[in-house]
C-alpha positions as a LaTeX table, in Angstrom:
\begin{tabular}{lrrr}
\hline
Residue & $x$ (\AA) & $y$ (\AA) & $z$ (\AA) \\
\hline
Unk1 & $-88.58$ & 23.99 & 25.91 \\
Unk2 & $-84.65$ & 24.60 & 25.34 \\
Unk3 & $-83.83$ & 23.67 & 21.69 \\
Unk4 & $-80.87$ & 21.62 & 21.05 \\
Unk5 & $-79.69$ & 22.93 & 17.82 \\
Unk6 & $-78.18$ & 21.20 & 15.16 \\
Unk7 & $-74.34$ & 22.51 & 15.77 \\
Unk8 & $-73.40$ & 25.55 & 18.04 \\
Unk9 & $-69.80$ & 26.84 & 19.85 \\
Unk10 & $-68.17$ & 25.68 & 22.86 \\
Unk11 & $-66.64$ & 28.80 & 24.89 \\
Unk12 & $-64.83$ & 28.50 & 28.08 \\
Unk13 & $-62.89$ & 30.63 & 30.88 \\
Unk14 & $-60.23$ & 29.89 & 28.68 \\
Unk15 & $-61.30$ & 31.64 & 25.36 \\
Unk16 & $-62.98$ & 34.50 & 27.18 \\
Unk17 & $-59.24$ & 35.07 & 29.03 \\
Unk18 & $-57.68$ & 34.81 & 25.71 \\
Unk19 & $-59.94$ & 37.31 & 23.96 \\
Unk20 & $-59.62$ & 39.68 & 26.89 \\
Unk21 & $-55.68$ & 39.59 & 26.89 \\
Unk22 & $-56.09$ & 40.11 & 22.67 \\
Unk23 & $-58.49$ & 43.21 & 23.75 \\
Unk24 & $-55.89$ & 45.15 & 25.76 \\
Unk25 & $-53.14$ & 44.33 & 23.33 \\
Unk26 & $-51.31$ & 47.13 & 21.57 \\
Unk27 & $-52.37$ & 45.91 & 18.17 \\
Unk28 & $-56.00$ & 44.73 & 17.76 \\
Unk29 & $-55.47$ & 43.62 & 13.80 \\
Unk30 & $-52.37$ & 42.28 & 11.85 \\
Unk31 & $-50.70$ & 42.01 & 15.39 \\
Unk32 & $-48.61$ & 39.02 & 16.69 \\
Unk33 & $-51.85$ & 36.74 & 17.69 \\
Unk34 & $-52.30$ & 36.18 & 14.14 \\
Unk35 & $-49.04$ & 35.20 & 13.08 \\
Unk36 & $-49.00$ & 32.69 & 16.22 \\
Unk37 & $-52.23$ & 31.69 & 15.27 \\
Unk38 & $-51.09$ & 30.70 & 11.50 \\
Unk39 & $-47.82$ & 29.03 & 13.42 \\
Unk40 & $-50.07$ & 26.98 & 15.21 \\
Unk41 & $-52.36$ & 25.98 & 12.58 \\
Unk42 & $-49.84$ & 24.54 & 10.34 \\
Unk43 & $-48.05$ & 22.71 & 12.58 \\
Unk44 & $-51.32$ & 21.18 & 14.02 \\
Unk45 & $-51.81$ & 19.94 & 10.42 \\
Unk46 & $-48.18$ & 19.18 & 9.30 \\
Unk47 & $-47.91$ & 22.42 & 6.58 \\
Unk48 & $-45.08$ & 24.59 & 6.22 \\
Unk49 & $-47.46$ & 27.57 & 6.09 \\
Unk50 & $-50.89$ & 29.11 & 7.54 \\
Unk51 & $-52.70$ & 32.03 & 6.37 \\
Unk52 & $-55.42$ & 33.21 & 8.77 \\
Unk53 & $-58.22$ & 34.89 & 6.76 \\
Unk54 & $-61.26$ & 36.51 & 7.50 \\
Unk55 & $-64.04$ & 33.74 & 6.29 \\
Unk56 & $-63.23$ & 30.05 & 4.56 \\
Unk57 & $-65.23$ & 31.56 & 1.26 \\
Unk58 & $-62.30$ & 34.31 & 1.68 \\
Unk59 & $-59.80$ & 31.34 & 1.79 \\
Unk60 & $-61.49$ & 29.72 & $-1.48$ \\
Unk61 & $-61.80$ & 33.02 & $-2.89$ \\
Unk62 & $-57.62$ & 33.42 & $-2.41$ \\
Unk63 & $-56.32$ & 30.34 & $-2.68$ \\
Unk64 & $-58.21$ & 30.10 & $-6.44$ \\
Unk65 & $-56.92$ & 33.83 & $-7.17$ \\
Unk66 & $-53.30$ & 32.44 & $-5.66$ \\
Unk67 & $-53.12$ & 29.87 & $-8.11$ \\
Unk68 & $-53.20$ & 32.39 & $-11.34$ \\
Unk69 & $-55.29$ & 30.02 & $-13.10$ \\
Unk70 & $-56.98$ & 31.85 & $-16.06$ \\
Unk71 & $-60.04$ & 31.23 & $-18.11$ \\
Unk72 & $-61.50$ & 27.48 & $-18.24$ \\
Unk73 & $-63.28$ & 24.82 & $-15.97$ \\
Unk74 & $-63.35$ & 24.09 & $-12.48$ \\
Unk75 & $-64.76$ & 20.52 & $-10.78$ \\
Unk76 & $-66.74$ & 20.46 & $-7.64$ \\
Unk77 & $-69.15$ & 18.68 & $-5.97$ \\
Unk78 & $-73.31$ & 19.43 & $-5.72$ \\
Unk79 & $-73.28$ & 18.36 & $-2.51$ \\
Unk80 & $-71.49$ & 21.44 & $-0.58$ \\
Unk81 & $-72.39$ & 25.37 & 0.50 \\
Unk82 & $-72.49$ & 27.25 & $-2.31$ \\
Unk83 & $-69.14$ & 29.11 & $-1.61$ \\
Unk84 & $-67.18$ & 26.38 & $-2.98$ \\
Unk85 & $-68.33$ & 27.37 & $-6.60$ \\
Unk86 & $-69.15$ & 31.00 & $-6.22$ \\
Unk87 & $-65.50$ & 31.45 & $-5.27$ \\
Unk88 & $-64.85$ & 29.57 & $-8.94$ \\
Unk89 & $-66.94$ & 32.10 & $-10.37$ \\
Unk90 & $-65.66$ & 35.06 & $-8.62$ \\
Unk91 & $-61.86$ & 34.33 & $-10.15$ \\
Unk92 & $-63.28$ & 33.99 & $-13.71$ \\
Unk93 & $-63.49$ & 29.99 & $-14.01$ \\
Unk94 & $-66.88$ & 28.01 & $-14.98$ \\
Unk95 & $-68.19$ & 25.38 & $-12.56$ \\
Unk96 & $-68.57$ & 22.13 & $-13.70$ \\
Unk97 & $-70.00$ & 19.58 & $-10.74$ \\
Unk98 & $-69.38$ & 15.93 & $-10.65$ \\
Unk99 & $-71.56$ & 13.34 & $-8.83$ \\
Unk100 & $-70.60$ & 12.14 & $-5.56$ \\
Unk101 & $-69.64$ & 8.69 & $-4.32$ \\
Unk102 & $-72.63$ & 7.09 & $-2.49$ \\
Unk103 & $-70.07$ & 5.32 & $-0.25$ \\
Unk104 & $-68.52$ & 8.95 & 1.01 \\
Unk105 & $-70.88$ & 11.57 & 0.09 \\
Unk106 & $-67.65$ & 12.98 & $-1.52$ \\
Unk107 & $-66.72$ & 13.60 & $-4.93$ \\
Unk108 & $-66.10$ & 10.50 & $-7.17$ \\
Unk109 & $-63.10$ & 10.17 & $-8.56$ \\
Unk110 & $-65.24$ & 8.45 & $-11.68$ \\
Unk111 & $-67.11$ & 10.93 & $-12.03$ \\
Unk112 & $-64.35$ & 13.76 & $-12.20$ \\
Unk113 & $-62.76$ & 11.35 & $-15.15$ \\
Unk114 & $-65.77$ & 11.66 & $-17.31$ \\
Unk115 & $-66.24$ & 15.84 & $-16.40$ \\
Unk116 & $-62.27$ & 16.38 & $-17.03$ \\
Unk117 & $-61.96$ & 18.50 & $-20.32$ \\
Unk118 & $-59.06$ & 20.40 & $-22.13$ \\
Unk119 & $-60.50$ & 23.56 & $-20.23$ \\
Unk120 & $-60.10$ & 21.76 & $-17.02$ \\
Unk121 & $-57.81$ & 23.86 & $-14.48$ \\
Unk122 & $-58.39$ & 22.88 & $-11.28$ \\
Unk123 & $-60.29$ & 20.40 & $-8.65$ \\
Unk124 & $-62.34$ & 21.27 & $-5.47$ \\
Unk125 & $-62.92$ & 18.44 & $-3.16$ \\
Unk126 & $-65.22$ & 18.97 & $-0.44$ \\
Unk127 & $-64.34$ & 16.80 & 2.52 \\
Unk128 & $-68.21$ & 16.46 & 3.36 \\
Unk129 & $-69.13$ & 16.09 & 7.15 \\
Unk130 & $-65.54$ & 16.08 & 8.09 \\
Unk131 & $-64.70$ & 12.36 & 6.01 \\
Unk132 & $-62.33$ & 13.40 & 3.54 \\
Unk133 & $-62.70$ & 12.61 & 0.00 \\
Unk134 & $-60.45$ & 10.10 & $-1.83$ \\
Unk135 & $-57.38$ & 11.97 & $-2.77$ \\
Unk136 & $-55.33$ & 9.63 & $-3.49$ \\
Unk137 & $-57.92$ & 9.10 & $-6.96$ \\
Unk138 & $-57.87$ & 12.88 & $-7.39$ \\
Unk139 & $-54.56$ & 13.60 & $-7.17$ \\
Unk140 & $-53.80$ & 11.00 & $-9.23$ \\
Unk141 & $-56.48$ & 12.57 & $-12.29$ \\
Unk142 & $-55.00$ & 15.66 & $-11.06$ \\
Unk143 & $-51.85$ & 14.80 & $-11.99$ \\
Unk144 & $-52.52$ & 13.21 & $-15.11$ \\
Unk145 & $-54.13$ & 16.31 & $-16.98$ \\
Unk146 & $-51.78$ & 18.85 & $-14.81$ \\
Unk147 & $-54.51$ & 20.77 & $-13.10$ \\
Unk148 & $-54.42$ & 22.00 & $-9.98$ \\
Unk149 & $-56.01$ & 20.95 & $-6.64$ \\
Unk150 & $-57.92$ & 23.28 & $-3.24$ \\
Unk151 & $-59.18$ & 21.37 & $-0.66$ \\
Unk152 & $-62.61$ & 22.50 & 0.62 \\
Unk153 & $-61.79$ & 21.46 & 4.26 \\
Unk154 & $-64.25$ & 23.87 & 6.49 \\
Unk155 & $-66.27$ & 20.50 & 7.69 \\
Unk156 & $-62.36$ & 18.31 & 8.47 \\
Unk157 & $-60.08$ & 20.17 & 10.93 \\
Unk158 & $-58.86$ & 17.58 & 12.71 \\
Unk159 & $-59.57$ & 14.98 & 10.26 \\
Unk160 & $-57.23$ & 12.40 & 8.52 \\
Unk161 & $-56.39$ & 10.98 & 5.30 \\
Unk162 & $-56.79$ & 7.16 & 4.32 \\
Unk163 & $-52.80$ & 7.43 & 4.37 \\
Unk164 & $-52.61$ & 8.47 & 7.88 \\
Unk165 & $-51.93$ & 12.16 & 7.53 \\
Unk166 & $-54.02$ & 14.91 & 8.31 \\
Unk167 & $-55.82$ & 17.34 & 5.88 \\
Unk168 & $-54.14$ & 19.85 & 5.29 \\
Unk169 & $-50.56$ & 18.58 & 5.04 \\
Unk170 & $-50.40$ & 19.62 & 1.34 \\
Unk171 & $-49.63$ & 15.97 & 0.87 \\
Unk172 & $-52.57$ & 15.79 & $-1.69$ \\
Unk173 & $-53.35$ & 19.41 & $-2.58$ \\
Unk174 & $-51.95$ & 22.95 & $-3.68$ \\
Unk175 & $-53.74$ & 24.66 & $-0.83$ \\
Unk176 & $-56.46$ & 23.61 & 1.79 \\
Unk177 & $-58.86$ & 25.51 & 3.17 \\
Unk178 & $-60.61$ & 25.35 & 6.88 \\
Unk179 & $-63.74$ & 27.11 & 8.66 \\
Unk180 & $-63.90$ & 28.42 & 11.86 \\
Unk181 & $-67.59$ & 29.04 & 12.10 \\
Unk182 & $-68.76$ & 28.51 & 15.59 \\
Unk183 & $-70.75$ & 25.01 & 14.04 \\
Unk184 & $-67.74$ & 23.87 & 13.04 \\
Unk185 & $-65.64$ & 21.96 & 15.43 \\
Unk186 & $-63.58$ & 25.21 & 16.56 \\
Unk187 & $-64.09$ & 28.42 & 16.25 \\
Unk188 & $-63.01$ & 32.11 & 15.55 \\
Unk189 & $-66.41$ & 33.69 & 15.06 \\
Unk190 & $-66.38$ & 33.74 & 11.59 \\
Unk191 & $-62.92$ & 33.16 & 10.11 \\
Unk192 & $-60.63$ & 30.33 & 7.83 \\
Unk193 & $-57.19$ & 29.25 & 7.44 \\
Unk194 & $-55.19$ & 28.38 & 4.27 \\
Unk195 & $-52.41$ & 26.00 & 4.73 \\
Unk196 & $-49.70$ & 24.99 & 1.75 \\
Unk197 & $-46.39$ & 23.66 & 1.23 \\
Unk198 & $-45.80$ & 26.11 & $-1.65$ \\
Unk199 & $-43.34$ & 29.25 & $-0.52$ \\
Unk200 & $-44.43$ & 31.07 & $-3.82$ \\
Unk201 & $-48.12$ & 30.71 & $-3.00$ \\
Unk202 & $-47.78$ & 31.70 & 0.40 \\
Unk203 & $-46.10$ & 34.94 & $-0.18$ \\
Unk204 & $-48.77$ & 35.33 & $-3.43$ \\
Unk205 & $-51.68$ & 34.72 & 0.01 \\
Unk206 & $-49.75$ & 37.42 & 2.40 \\
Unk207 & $-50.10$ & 40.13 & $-0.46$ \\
Unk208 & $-53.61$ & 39.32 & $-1.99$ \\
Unk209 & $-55.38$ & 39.32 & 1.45 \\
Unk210 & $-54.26$ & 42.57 & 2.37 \\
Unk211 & $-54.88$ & 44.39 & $-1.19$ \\
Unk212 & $-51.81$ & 43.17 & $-2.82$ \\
Unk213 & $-49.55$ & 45.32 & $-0.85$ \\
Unk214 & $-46.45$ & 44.46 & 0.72 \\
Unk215 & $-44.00$ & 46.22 & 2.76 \\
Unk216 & $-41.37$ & 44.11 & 2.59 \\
Unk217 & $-38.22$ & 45.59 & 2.10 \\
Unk218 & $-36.81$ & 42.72 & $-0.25$ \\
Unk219 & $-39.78$ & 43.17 & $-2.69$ \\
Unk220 & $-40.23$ & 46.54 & $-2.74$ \\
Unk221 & $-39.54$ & 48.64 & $-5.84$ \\
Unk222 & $-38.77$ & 51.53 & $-4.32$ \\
Unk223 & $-37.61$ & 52.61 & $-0.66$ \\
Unk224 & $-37.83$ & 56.54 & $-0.09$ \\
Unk225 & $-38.84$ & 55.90 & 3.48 \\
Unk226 & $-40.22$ & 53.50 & 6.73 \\
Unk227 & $-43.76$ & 54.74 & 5.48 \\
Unk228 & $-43.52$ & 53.46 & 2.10 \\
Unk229 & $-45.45$ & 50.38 & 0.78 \\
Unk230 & $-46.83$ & 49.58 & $-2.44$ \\
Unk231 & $-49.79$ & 47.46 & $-3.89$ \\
Unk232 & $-47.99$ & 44.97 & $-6.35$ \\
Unk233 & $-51.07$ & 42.94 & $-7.54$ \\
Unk234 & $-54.96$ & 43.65 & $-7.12$ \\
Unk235 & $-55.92$ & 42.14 & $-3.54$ \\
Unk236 & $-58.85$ & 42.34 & $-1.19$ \\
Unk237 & $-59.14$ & 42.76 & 2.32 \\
Unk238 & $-59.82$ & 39.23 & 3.75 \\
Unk239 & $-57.68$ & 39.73 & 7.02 \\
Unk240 & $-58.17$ & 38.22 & 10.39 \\
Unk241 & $-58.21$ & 40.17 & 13.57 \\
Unk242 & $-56.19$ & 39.40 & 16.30 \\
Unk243 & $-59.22$ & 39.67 & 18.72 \\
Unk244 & $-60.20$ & 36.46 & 16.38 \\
Unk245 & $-57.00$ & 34.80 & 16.40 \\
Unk246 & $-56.41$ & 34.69 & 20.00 \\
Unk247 & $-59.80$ & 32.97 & 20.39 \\
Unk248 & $-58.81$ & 30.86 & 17.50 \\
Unk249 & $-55.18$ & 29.76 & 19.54 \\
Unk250 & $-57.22$ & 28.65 & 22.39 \\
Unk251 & $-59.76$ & 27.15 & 20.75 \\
Unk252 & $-57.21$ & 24.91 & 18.55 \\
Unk253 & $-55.50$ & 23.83 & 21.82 \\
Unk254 & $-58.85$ & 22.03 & 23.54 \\
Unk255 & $-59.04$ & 20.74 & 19.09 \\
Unk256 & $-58.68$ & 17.30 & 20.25 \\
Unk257 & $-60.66$ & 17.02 & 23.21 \\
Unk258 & $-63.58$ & 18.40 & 21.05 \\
Unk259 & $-62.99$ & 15.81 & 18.05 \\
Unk260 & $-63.22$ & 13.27 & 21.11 \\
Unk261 & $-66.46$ & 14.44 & 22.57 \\
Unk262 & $-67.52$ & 14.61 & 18.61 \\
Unk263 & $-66.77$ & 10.98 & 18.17 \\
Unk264 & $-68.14$ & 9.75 & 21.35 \\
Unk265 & $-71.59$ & 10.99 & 20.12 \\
Unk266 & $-71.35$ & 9.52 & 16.45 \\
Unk267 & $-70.35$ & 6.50 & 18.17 \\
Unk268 & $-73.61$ & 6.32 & 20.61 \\
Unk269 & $-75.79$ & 7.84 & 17.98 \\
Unk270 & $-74.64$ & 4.68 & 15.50 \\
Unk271 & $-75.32$ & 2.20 & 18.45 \\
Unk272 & $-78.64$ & 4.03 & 19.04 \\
Unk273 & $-79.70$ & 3.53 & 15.62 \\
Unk274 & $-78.58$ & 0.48 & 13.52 \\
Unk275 & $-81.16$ & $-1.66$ & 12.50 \\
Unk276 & $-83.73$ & 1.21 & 12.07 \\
Unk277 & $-84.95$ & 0.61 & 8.90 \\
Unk278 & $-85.99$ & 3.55 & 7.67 \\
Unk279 & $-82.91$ & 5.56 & 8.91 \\
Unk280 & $-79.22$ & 4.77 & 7.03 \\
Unk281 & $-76.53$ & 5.52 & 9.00 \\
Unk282 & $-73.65$ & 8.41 & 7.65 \\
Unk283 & $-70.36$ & 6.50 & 6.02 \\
Unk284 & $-68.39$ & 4.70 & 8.49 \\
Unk285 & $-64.68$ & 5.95 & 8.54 \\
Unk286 & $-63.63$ & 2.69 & 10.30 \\
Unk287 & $-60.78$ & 3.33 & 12.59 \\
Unk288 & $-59.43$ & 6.72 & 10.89 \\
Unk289 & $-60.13$ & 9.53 & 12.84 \\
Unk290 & $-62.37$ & 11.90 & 11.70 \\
Unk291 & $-62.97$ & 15.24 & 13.09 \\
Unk292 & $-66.90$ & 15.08 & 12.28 \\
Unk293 & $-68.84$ & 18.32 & 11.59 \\
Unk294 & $-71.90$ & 16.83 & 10.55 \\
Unk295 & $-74.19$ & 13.51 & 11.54 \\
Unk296 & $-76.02$ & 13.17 & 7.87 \\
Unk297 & $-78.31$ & 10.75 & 8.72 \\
Unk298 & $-80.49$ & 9.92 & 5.62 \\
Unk299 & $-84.55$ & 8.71 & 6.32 \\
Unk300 & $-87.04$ & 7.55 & 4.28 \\
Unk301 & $-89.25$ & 9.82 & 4.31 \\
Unk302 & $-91.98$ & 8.19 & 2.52 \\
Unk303 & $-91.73$ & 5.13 & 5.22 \\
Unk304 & $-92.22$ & 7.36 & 8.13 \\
Unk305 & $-95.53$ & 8.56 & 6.35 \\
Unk306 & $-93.88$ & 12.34 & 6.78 \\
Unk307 & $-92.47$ & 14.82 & 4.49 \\
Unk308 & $-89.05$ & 16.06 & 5.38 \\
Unk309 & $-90.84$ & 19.34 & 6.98 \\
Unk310 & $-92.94$ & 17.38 & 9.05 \\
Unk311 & $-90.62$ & 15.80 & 10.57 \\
Unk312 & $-88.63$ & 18.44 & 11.21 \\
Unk313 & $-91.67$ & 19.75 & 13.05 \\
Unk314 & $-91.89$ & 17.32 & 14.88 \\
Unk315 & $-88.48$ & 17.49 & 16.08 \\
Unk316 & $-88.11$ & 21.13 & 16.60 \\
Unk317 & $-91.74$ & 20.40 & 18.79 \\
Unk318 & $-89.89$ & 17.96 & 20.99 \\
Unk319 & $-86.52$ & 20.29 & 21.37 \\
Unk320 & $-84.28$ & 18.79 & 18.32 \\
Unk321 & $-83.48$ & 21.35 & 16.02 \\
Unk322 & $-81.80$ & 19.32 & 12.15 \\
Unk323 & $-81.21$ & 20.80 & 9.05 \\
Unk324 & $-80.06$ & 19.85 & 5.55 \\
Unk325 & $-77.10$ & 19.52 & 4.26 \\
Unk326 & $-76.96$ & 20.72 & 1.28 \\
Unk327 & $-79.36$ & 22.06 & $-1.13$ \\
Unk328 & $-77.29$ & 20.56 & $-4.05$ \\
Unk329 & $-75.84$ & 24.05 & $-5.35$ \\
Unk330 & $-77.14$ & 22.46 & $-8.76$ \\
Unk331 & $-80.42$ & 23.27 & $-7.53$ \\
Unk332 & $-80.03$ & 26.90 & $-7.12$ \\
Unk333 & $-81.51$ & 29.57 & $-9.32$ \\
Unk334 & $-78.48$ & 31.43 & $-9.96$ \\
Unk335 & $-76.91$ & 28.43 & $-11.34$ \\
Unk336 & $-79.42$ & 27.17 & $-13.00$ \\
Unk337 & $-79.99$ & 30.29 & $-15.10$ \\
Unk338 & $-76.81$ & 30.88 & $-15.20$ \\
Unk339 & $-74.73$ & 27.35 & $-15.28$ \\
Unk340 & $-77.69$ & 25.92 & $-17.40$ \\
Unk341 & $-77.08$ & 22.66 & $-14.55$ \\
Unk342 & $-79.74$ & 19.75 & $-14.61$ \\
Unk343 & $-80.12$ & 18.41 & $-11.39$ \\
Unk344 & $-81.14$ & 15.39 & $-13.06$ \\
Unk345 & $-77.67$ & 15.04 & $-14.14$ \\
Unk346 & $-76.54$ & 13.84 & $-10.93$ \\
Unk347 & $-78.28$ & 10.63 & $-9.63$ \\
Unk348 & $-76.44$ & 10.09 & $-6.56$ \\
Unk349 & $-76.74$ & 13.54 & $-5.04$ \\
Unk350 & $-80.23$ & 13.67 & $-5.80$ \\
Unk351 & $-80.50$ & 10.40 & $-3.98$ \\
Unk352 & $-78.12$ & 11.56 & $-0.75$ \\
Unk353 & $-80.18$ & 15.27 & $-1.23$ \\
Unk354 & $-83.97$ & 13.39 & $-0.95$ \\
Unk355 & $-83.24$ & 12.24 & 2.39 \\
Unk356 & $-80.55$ & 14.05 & 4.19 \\
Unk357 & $-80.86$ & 15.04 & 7.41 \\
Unk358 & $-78.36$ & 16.11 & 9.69 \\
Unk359 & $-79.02$ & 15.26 & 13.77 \\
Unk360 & $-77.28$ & 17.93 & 16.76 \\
Unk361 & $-73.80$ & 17.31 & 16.76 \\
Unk362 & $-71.20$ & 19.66 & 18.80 \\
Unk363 & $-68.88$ & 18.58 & 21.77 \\
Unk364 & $-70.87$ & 20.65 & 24.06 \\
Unk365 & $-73.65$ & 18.23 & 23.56 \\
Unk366 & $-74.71$ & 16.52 & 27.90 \\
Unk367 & $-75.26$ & 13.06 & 27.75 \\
Unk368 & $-78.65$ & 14.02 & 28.35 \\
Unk369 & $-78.69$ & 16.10 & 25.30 \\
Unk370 & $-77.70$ & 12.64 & 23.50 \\
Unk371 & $-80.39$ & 10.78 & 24.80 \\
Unk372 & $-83.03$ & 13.32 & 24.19 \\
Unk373 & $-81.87$ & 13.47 & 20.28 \\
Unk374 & $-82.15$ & 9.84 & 20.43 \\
Unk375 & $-85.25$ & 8.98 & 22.03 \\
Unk376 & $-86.79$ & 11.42 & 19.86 \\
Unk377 & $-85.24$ & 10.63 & 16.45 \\
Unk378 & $-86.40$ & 6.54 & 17.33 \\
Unk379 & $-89.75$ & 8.11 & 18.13 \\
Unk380 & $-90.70$ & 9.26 & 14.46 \\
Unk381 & $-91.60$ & 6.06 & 13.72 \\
\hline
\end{tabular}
């Protein structure tokens, strides 16, 4: 029996041309499909700036080393991949995670308030499942105790704001960062994308994701030659090839037309199951238009008669592959031997966490693929 997984890649004539022509290109890496790529990718969103990098944890990983930000605290939410905090840890700040909002699945703006300390630096909001969290709140707390803001944005490509703009505009935050893993709504392979409105920030992005060297002629200190170059600042290498970037340019143009097929299937999926009483729909985004990653569907398990792994079972058995989204990254060994965090601590990811499920969602989803999730999701019970 053919699985249908949870999220995959669509790939066309169209990417594999693309890739090809990127192939047989005189430059393979740091080349001109990457700087078209970043061209394309903040004007899609409305930023004055793109920064194609090798992973979205590489663009968390920058974008908090960008922002210079010292010792002290940083706010996220349980419910996301762990990368969100590790990259926290990696540029010397402490985690601290707020509760999310039971309406979004987002982080609370409430909650923030009460974690907010005078070691507070900066805020991660995860836009979970594509639905972007309220940033209009955040910014606002942001604001008030002048600390900083990165969007975690790999699940909202496409996505919009309850003002109307997209994510990514820097209307709300410092620097946003996307995902281009091929279950995400486009893809590179692996790979992210920084956007910002900041000039500073975007040169500080150029030099740290290529070891902190630049060649640039206006910055350098020194100029005995066309071979020099110097490393300014301690960088990494978190570049994106241009094998990945063409892919990435063709991918972004057919963006739309995947968010469509996306929404089509949230919107027969909801029809399919209202009323179920044992199954709560994901938040509705009324008519903003959301670039979902994810269908989060949360059951009650103990209704059903099944634990979460049976019925997982009994999908995978009938050709549905799901999966969870997230293990709250409170739960997690490392931080809880090294972050002392009490899962208990957070009610209403707990809650969300105890029956999350998320359904097959991915534009290259046949009607027929739709039908079979459904008939065998209203089947369970």
């Amino acid at each position: 029996m053919t699985q249908i997984p949870y999220g995959r890649q669509w790939i066309d004539a169209e990417d594999e041309a693309a890739v090809l022509a990127a192939l047989h290109a005189p430059m393979l890496t740091q080349g001109p499909a990457t700087a078209a790529f970043e061209r394309e990718i903040a004007d899609y969103v409305g930023a004055r700036h793109g920064v194609a990098v090798s992973s979205a944890t590489a663009g968390l990983h920058l974008s908090m080393m960008a922002l210079e930000l010292g010792s002290g605290e940083a706010i996220t939410s349980p419910i996301t991949f762990v990368a969100t905090s590790n990259a926290m840890v990696h540029v010397g700040l402490t985690p601290v995670f707020a509760d999310i909002d039971p309406a979004t699945l987002t982080l609370s703006p409430s909650a923030v308030a009460e974690a907010i300390t005078p070691e507070t630096r900066l805020l991660a909001p995860v836009h979970f499942a594509g639905l972007p969290a309220d940033m209009a709140g955040l910014r606002a707390l942001a604001d008030d105790h002048d600390l900083k803001i990165v969007e975690d944005a790999a699940h909202a490509i496409g996505s919009d704001y309850a003002d109307g703009g997209r994510v990514g505009n820097g209307a709300h935050a410092e620097l946003t960062v996307f995902s281009f893993h091929p279950v995400k709504t486009m893809t590179t392979g692996e790979g992210g994308a920084i956007t910002t409105n900041d000039p500073e920030l975007y040169e500080r992005l150029l030099r740290l994701r290529s070891h902190g060297i630049t060649r640039d002629p206006a910055r350098l200190s020194d100029q005995p030659g066309p071979w020099w170059y110097e490393q300014q600042t301690m960088g990494l290498n978190y570049r994106m090839t241009d094998i990945q970037a063409a892919l990435g340019s063709s991918q972004l143009r057919k963006l739309d037309r995947f968010i469509d097929r996306r929404l089509a299937i949230v919107a027969e999926y909801r029809r399919a199951f209202a009323g179920l009483d044992w199954l709560t729909l994901p938040p509705d985004a009324g008519d903003r238009r959301i670039g979902w990653h994810l269908f989060t569907a949360r059951l009650d398990f103990e209704a059903l008669g099944q634990t979460r792994a049976q019925v997982m079972a009994t999908l995978a058995a009938q050709g549905v592959g799901s999966q969870v989204h997230y293990i709250p990254v409170t739960r997690q060994p490392w931080y809880r031997t090294h972050r002392a965090t009490d899962p208990a601590t957070f009610p209403q990811a707990e809650a969300y966490y105890a029956q999350a499920l998320s359904l097959p969602l991915y534009a290259a989803m046949t009607d027929d693929d739709v039908a079979q999730v459904i008939a065998t999701v209203r089947g369970l019970a």
